[in-house]
Structures are given as C-alpha cells and as structure tokens.
C-alpha positions, -999 to 999 in steps of 0.1 A, spaced: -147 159 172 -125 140 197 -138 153 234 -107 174 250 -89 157 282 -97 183 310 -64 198 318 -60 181 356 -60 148 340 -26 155 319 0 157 343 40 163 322 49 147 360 32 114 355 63 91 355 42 58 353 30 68 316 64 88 308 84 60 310 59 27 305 80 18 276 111 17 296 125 -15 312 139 -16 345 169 -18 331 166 7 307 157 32 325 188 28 348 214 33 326 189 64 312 200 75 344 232 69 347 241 83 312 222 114 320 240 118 350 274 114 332 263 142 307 248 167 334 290 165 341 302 200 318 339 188 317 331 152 303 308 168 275 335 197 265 363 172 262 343 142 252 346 154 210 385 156 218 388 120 237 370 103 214 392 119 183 418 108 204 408 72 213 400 63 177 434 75 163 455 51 190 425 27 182 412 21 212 373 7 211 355 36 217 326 29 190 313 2 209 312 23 241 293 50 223 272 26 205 260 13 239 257 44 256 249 83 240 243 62 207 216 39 223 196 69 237 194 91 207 199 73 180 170 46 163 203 22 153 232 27 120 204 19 93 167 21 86 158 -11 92 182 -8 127 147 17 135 125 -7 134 120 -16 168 122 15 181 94 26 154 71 2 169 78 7 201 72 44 203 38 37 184 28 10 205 22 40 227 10 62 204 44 84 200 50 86 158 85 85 144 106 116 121 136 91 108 168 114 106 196 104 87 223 123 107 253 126 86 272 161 90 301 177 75 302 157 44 321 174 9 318 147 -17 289 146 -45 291 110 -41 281 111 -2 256 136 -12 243 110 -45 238 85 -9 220 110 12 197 121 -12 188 77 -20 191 73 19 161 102 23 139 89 -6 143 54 13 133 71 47 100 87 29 90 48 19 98 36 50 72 62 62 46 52 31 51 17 47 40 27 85 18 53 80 3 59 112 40 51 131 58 77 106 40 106 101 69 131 86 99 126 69 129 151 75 163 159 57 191 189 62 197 204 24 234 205 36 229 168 37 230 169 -1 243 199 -8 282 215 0 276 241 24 301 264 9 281 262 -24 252 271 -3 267 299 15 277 314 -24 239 309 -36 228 326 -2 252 361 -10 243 357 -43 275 357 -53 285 341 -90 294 305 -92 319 293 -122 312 265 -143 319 237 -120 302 255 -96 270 260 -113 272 224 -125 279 214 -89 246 231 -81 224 220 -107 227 182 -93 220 196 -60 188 210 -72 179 178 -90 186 159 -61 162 184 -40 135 179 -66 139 141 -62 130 141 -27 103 165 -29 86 153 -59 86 116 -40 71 131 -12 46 148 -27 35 117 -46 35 93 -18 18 120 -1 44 117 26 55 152 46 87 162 43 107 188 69 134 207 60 156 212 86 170 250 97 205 255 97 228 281 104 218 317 95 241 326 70 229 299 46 195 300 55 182 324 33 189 301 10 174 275 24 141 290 29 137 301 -4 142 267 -18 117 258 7 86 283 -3 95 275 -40 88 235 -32 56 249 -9 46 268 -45 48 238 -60 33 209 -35 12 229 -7 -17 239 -34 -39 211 -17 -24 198 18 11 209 33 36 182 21 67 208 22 79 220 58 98 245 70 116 252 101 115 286 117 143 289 144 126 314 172 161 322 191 165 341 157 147 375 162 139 375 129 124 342 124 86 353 144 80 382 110 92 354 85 67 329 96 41 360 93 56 370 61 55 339 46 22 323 56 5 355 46 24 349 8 6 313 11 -27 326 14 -20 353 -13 -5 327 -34 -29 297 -29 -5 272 -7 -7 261 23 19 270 47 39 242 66 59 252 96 80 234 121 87 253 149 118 254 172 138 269 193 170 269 180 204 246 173 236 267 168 232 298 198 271 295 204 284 292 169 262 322 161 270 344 186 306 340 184 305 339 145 287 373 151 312 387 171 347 374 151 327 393 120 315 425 139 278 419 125 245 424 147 237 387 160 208 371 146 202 356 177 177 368 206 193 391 232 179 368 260 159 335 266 128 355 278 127 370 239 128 334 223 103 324 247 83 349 235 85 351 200 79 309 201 49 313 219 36 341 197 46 315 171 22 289 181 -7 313 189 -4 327 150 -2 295 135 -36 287 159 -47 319 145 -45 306 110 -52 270 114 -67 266 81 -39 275 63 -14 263 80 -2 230 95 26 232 124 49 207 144 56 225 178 92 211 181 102 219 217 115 203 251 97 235 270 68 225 295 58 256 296 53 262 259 34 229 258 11 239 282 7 273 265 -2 261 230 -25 234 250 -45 261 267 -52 282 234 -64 248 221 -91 246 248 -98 282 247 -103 277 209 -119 250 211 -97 228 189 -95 192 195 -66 173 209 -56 156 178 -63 182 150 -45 169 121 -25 204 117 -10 204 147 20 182 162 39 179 197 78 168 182 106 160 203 141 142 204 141 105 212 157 104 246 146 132 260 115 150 279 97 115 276 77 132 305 61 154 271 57 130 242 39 104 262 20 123 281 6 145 254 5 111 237 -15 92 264 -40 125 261 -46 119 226 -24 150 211 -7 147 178 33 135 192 64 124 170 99 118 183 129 128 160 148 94 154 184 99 139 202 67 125 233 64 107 269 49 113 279 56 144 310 73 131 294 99 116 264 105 140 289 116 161 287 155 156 249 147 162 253 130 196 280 156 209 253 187 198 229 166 222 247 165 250 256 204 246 225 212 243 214 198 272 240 212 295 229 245 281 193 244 290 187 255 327 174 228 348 171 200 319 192 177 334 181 181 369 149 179 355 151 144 335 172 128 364 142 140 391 116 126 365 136 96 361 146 90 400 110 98 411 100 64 381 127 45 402 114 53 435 77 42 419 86 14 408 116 0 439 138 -9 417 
C-alpha cells in the first residue's frame, strides 16, 4: 500500500507544480487567452465571426489554431498528440485522446470515426502508462436522429433499420478491440433525450466485457437529477448480474440547451433546479462509488476544488490509498492545471481529456469550452489568479 500524502502537503494553490510544464512563454499567452475568454461578448459572437470570416475567407484557422486550438486541443491527428502525451506524463498526468468531430450525418464520416477510435485505443496499447482510457461519443458514429427514434422506441423502416445495424456493428468494433487490448473505453453522455439510449447500449457492452475488470465506461451526468438513482440502479444490477460497474462521473455539458429545450416542449427539465443540488448529488456520487469500491471503478471528471478535496478526505477516512487503481482524478487539458498536477505530484490516479481533430471541425468543441467556462462562477478569475500569482513567482 502506497503511504497517503498528509493533507497540508497538497496544496490545489501550489503554482510552482501547477504549471512546471509550462514555459514562460506559454504560460503568457495561457493568460492572455484566458483573459480574452473571461470577455462574455467575444465568446457569444465568436461562433458567428468565425462563420463569418471563413465565408469572405479571411485566415481565421490559423488564428484559432494558434490560440483556443493550442490550449485545448492535443493537435488535428493522433500522432499531432504526441508531444503533448509525453509531456503531460513526464509529470505523471495520463492522457483520454478525444476525437472531437460533432454534428456529422454521413455513414461514411461515421465508417472514419469509428477507424479513427480503434486507432486511438492502439495508440493507448502503445503508451500504456501515458494513456490510461480511451473515450468516444456514440453520436460520433451514429446519426443522432436515428438515435433519438431508438430512444422513443419508435419504428424505424428499412433503411432505417439497416442504417442502424452498421451503427451497432461499428459499436461492437470498438468495444470488442477494447476489451481485447484490455484497453478502457468511456462512453461519453450526451444530451438527455437520447441518452437512454445510450446507456443501455452501454450496460449491454458492461454485460458483455465487465465480467472480470471494468473495460466499458459510462458517464453519469449529476446536473441531471436523475442521473445519482441510475448510478445506484445500475451498479446494484452489476453486482446482481456479475459485472463490474464502470462509471465516469461529471457534472454536466448541455445545462442551456436542456433547459430551454425543456421549456419550448413544456416537459419537466431533467436538469437540477440549482447548483447546490448537482453539488450534492456528485458528491453523494463519489462517496457510493467509495462505498462500493470493489465493484466499481470511477473517473471523478470535474474542475470543482471542492469536490476534489471531498472525495480525497473519504479516501483518508477510508483508508484507501492515493493511487487505488479504481479510482481517477479527469480533467480537460487547459484547464484547472492547479488540480491534475497537483493531485498528480501527490501520487493520485490523474488523466487530462485530449481532443484532436481538424481544426474545422473541433470547432463546436472549442466554442462549448469557452461557454462553459464563462458559466462557471469564479473559473476564470480563478485560473487568471492561479496563473498571475505563477508569473509573479517566477518575474517574468
């Protein structure tokens, strides 16, 4: 058993480890670019300029490409990650490679996906120890419309059934090469009206590959007031059932485009009637899964301090050592470094999410990012205090 860090030794404010694999240079225009995106008005009208800019042709791509693109974003292909891969494990941070194409209609695109995710799972057999999980978004290779009719169970035609069957196959593919190379594999949540869906394709690949170690993940979306009695529900029907349950656990992506979707359609929102409820309900999260370690594994996917400190405290209570192999710390490259290396540096269990992909069509990706962070209280002021106080260190 690894000997737990006392807790006065980890310090999330610790800018020296934070950002040790920063430049100077680096970590100037993370400042600047954070700066620019703490600015609401640029991010709400920066999906409608940049529309704009590529239609009159202006060179926009390479702007992005050296900017928002450079932050979150590993590079356009696999082998674009590379350095970034070794970088983040040269201080101990693994890597999730996400292929971030969105929005995409054509079984072709979706025939590319599916090879581009089998390609990120041997990436991951090639640098074990620097790729620890594998992720993918089912409406990465499947139409989401199909996926929506499959969720209301509502009847396909022909084509449609046909359309579906090479979805599933292409789902098998990927699972069944993850489970071989004995690689995990998330499945990403999307937005609630297909995710029923979702999550029972999900527990049927968990039937199938979680009988001896969890290979399958699946992501449980807190925000959702739902989501806390699913996780329950469905790692009590892995111990009934003999699999083991795999569990990433977040937050939540699409709060606006819920709500509103909620509203247009007069339904009750899925989503949590205030932040102190999702705090909640996540929390709870992490303390069942700790409840159940042996049947579970769990990435704690979050950007919340306090929620990291939490889950760290019922480790210690509990006894559980800092690197249990059930248990992960995930977050987004580019953000709340203060977290991933400083759980890191005190020998937790960390991986950053790593989208790649052509610029182009990260786009939606990169725009979600910067939403997001305007939407979180304090984030920004937070990650330009963190990064100010590592320029002040350092007089630069």
């Amino acid at each position: 058993m690894t000997n737990p860090i006392e807790p006065k030794t980890l310090s999330f404010d610790d800018t020296a480890i934070a950002f040790k694999h920063q430049t100077n240079k680096e970590l100037k225009e993370s400042f600047w670019l954070f700066k620019a995106i703490s600015n609401n008005v640029l991010v709400n009208i920066g999906p409608f300029m940049t529309k704009f800019a590529m239609a009159i042709k202006l060179p926009i791509t390479k702007i992005i490409k050296k900017t928002i693109f450079k932050q979150f974003c590993g590079g356009e292909t696999i082998a674009d990650c590379t350095s970034t891969i070794n970088k983040l494990a040269k201080e101990g941070v693994g890597t999730i490679l996400d292929y971030s194409i969105e929005g995409e209609e054509e079984e072709s695109v979706f025939e590319h996906t599916a090879m581009e995710i089998i390609d990120t799972i041997k990436k991951a057999v090639e640098m074990p120890q620097a790729i620890p999980f594998c992720v993918f978004k089912v409406t990465g290779i499947a139409r989401f419309e199909l996926i929506r009719k499959i969720n209301n169970k509502e009847e396909l035609n022909k084509l449609e059934n046909f359309e579906w069957q090479k979805a599933l196959s292409r789902l098998e593919n990927i699972a069944k090469t993850a489970f071989e190379l004995q690689k995990p594999l998330m499945i990403d949540a999307e937005e609630s009206w297909i995710q029923d869906a979702i999550d029972n394709l999900a527990l049927g690949l968990m039937r199938q590959y979680n009988k001896e170690k969890a290979i399958i993940f699946n992501t449980y979306q807190l925000y959702r007031h739902d989501k806390l009695a699913s996780l329950i529900t469905d790692l009590t029907l892995g111990q009934a059932e003999g699999f083991i349950l795999g569990a990433k656990l977040v937050r939540g992506a699409y709060m606006e485009k819920e709500r509103k979707r909620a509203l247009e359609m007069d339904y009750n929102s899925p989503i949590q009637a205030d932040k102190a409820s999702t705090d909640r309900d996540y929390n709870l999260a992490t303390s069942f899964c700790l409840d159940n370690l042996k049947d579970v594994n769990f990435v704690a996917g979050t950007h919340n301090q306090y929620s990291c400190e939490t889950l760290i405290e019922k480790m210690e209570f509990k006894s559980i050592e800092n690197n249990h192999s059930n248990i992960y710390f995930s977050q987004l490259l580019g953000m709340s470094d203060n977290l991933s290396f400083n759980l890191s540096n005190a020998n937790y269990n960390v991986a950053k999410y790593v989208p790649y992909g052509p610029v182009k069509a990260v786009l939606p990706y990169l725009f979600r990012r910067a939403e997001e962070n305007t939407a979180i209280a304090g984030q920004m002021g937070r990650e330009l205090k963190l990064i100010s106080s590592e320029i002040k260190r350092r007089k630069i």
